[in-house]
Structure formats: C-alpha cells, structure tokens
Residue, then its C-alpha position, 0 to 999 in steps of 0.5 A: x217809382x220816379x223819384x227826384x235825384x236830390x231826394x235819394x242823394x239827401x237821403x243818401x248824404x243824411x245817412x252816411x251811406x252811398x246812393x249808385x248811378x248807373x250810366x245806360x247807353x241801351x233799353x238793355x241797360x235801363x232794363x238792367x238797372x231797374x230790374x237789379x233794383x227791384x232784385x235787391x229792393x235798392x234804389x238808384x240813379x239812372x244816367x244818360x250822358x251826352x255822350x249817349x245821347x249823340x249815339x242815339x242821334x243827338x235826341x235825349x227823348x227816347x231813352x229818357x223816356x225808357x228810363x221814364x217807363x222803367x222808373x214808373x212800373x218797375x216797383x222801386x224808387x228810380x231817378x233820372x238824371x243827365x250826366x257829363x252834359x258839355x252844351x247848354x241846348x242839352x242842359x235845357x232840355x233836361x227837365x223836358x226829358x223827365x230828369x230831376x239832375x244834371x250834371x254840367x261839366x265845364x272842366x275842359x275850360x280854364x278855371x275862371x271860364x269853368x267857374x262862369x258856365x257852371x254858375x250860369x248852369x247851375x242858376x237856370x237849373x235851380x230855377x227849374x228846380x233841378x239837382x246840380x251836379x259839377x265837376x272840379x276840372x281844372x281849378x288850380x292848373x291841375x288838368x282834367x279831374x280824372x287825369x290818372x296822378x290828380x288829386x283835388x284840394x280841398x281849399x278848391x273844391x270849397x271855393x268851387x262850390x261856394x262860387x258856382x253853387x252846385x248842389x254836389x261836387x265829383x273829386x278826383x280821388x284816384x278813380x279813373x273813367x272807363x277802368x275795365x279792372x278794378x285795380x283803382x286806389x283811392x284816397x280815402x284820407x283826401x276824401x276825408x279832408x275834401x268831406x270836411x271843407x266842402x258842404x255838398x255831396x261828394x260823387x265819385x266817377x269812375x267807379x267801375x274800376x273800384x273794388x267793392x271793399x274800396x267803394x265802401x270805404x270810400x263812402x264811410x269817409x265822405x263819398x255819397x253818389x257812387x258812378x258806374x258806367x264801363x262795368x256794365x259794358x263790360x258785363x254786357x260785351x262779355x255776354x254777347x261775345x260768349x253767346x256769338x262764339x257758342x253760336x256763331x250762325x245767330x242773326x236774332x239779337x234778341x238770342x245775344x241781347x238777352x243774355x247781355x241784359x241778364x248779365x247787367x242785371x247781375x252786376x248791377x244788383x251786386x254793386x248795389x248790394x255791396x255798398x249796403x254790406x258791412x266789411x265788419x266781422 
C-alpha cells in the first residue's frame, strides 16, 4: 500500500531501528524496490530525485506514477518521496506527484541563504502536509555536507533545525555519494552526540558505500532513514553488461533489462533485511 513517509519514518525513529530509502531512476528500479519489499515483508521509501527527474525530461509524473502503481498493488507498505529537490517549481508539485516527502536541498547556497530557502520550503510543504527533509551543507563554512573529511557539529544542526523547521536533518558523518565499494567509516561517536542536540531524524546519505555491519551500527547510535542509490546501479550495470558479454547479438533489452531488475531486487532485499539483523551472538 502507499503509506505517508513520515508515518514509517516515525515509526521507524520510535522504535530505534532504521527505515531504507532506495533512489530509482527506471521502471526497473521501482520493480525492484517493491518487489524485495514484498520478498522480505519490509517497508521502504522510495526516491525519485531531481536529478532523475531531468533524465526523464523535467517530468516528475510518470515515474512518480510507477512508483504510485507499484506502492498500490505491491501488497507491502511503500512511500514515495522527492529527494535532493534544488528548485521551488519541483518543490510544488511534490504533493501532485503522489509524494508525502521531500527533500529541499539549499546546501550549495551560503549559510544564511541555506537557512532562508529551506524555512520557506520547509513552511509550504507543511501547509501542504508534507515530511520535510534537509540537508546541513554549508553552515558554519564547512563545505557541502558530503564533502569527503567533513563532519557536521552538533551545536549546528540543532540550530539548523530550530530555524528552518524540517522534520529530519542528513549529516555528514563519513558517508560519501556514489561509493561503488563499500569502504566508507562513520562516525558513530558523532552520531551519537548530533542524536543528542538534534530532535528530528537523522538521514544518513550515501549509504551505498557503507557495510552493512556499519549501517546498523550507525542506526543503534542515532541514525533512522538509511539512503541507498549508486548500489542498485551497480547491481543493475553489472547485470546488463554480464548479459551483453554472454550474448552479444541481443538487441531486446527486455533480454538485458530483466536480469538487471532481478539483480536490484537481490540487493535491495538484502539491505533491507540486514538493517533488521542483530550483529549479537
């Protein structure tokens, strides 16, 4: 069914456990998405982000509507958001599209510019009835939040939250965006301390270069929503190319397409099952 983000991410924060975001680009990838949801009985998020929205020609609607589809008849609890929306003109249409989340991302602007655009995105999606989710970006001078060797403070991610008003916060903890290998440390100590000064949930980007032992660790000191975009990319190309060099002379993608979709499926059940497994004996 098509749940409301902030009802899973609640739920998720309540409980102290962590709730997947899976960026899709393709019908294939929300396929795969719904399809290891249904596998494992887990619910998750799905992502569509502006930057896959200008793949498809600037028009959220047709793979928010798949997604839709796919949340509908998939027989497990799905929500839609907009993630790393840059633009107001996307921004509004996010509740047309059949999201219940956003993500406003204002962190290439200057602090006080950064502050300003997501306290205005953050107050018309609330009067929409939208989750809100943000990223820290440059407070305090630091560069983008995912900048490999930043770290967010504490001190300003509680007073980013406190003057914008977002309903969750991405850190940067250690994670980096499109990680092909999972080699990415976190700060799980820093988590802790941002967990403490900050009361909203925390998102953790980048989490395809994370190890799974990692990514639960991460989420026992403080982390909720767990991103994951470049792993089923990954998983997808793998596929197509191994199906290409074992059969050069297809021309059907639906010959390459399927087993690329199988193998998103296969990844994204197992990192939906490894952030509900205990790392104690």
């Amino acid at each position: 069914m098509l749940c409301r983000s902030a009802d899973l991410i609640a739920e998720a924060h309540a409980s102290g456990s962590g709730i997947a975001a899976f960026n899709v680009i393709t019908l294939e990838h929300v396929q795969a998405v719904a399809d290891a949801a249904r596998r494992t009985g887990q619910p998750a998020i799905v992502q569509i982000s502006q930057n896959a929205v200008r793949h498809h020609g600037g028009d959220v609607m047709p793979l928010a509507a798949a997604a839709g589809a796919a949340a509908r008849t998939g027989g497990t609890r799905l929500a839609l958001h907009l993630d790393h929306v840059e633009d107001f003109a996307l921004l509004h249409r996010t509740a047309e599209c059949g999201a219940s989340s956003v993500m406003f991302d204002a962190s290439r602007l200057p602090d006080a510019e950064n502050i300003a655009a997501t306290r205005e995105a953050a107050r018309w999606a609330h009067g929409q009835g939208l989750f809100v989710e943000a990223e820290l970006g440059e407070i305090g001078g630091k560069g983008s939040a995912h900048t490999p060797g930043v770290r967010t403070d504490p001190a300003d991610a509680a007073r980013f939250v406190a003057e914008t008003g977002v309903d969750a916060l991405a850190v940067a903890v250690g994670s980096s965006h499109a990680m092909v290998s999972r080699t990415a440390e976190l700060d799980l100590q820093l988590i802790e301390r941002i967990r403490e000064k900050v009361p909203v949930p925390l998102v953790l980007h980048g989490s395809s270069g994370v190890p799974h032992t990692t990514l639960r660790a991460a989420v026992k000191h403080g982390m909720t929503k767990i991103n994951i975009g470049t792993l089923l990319n990954v998983s997808f190309t793998r596929a197509v190319r191994a199906t290409l060099a074992q059969e050069p002379e297809v021309v059907d993608p639906r010959r390459y397409l399927g087993p690329a979709r199988d193998a998103m499926t296969d990844a994204v059940a197992d990192c939906l099952l490894a952030l509900t497994t205990s790392d104690s004996p």
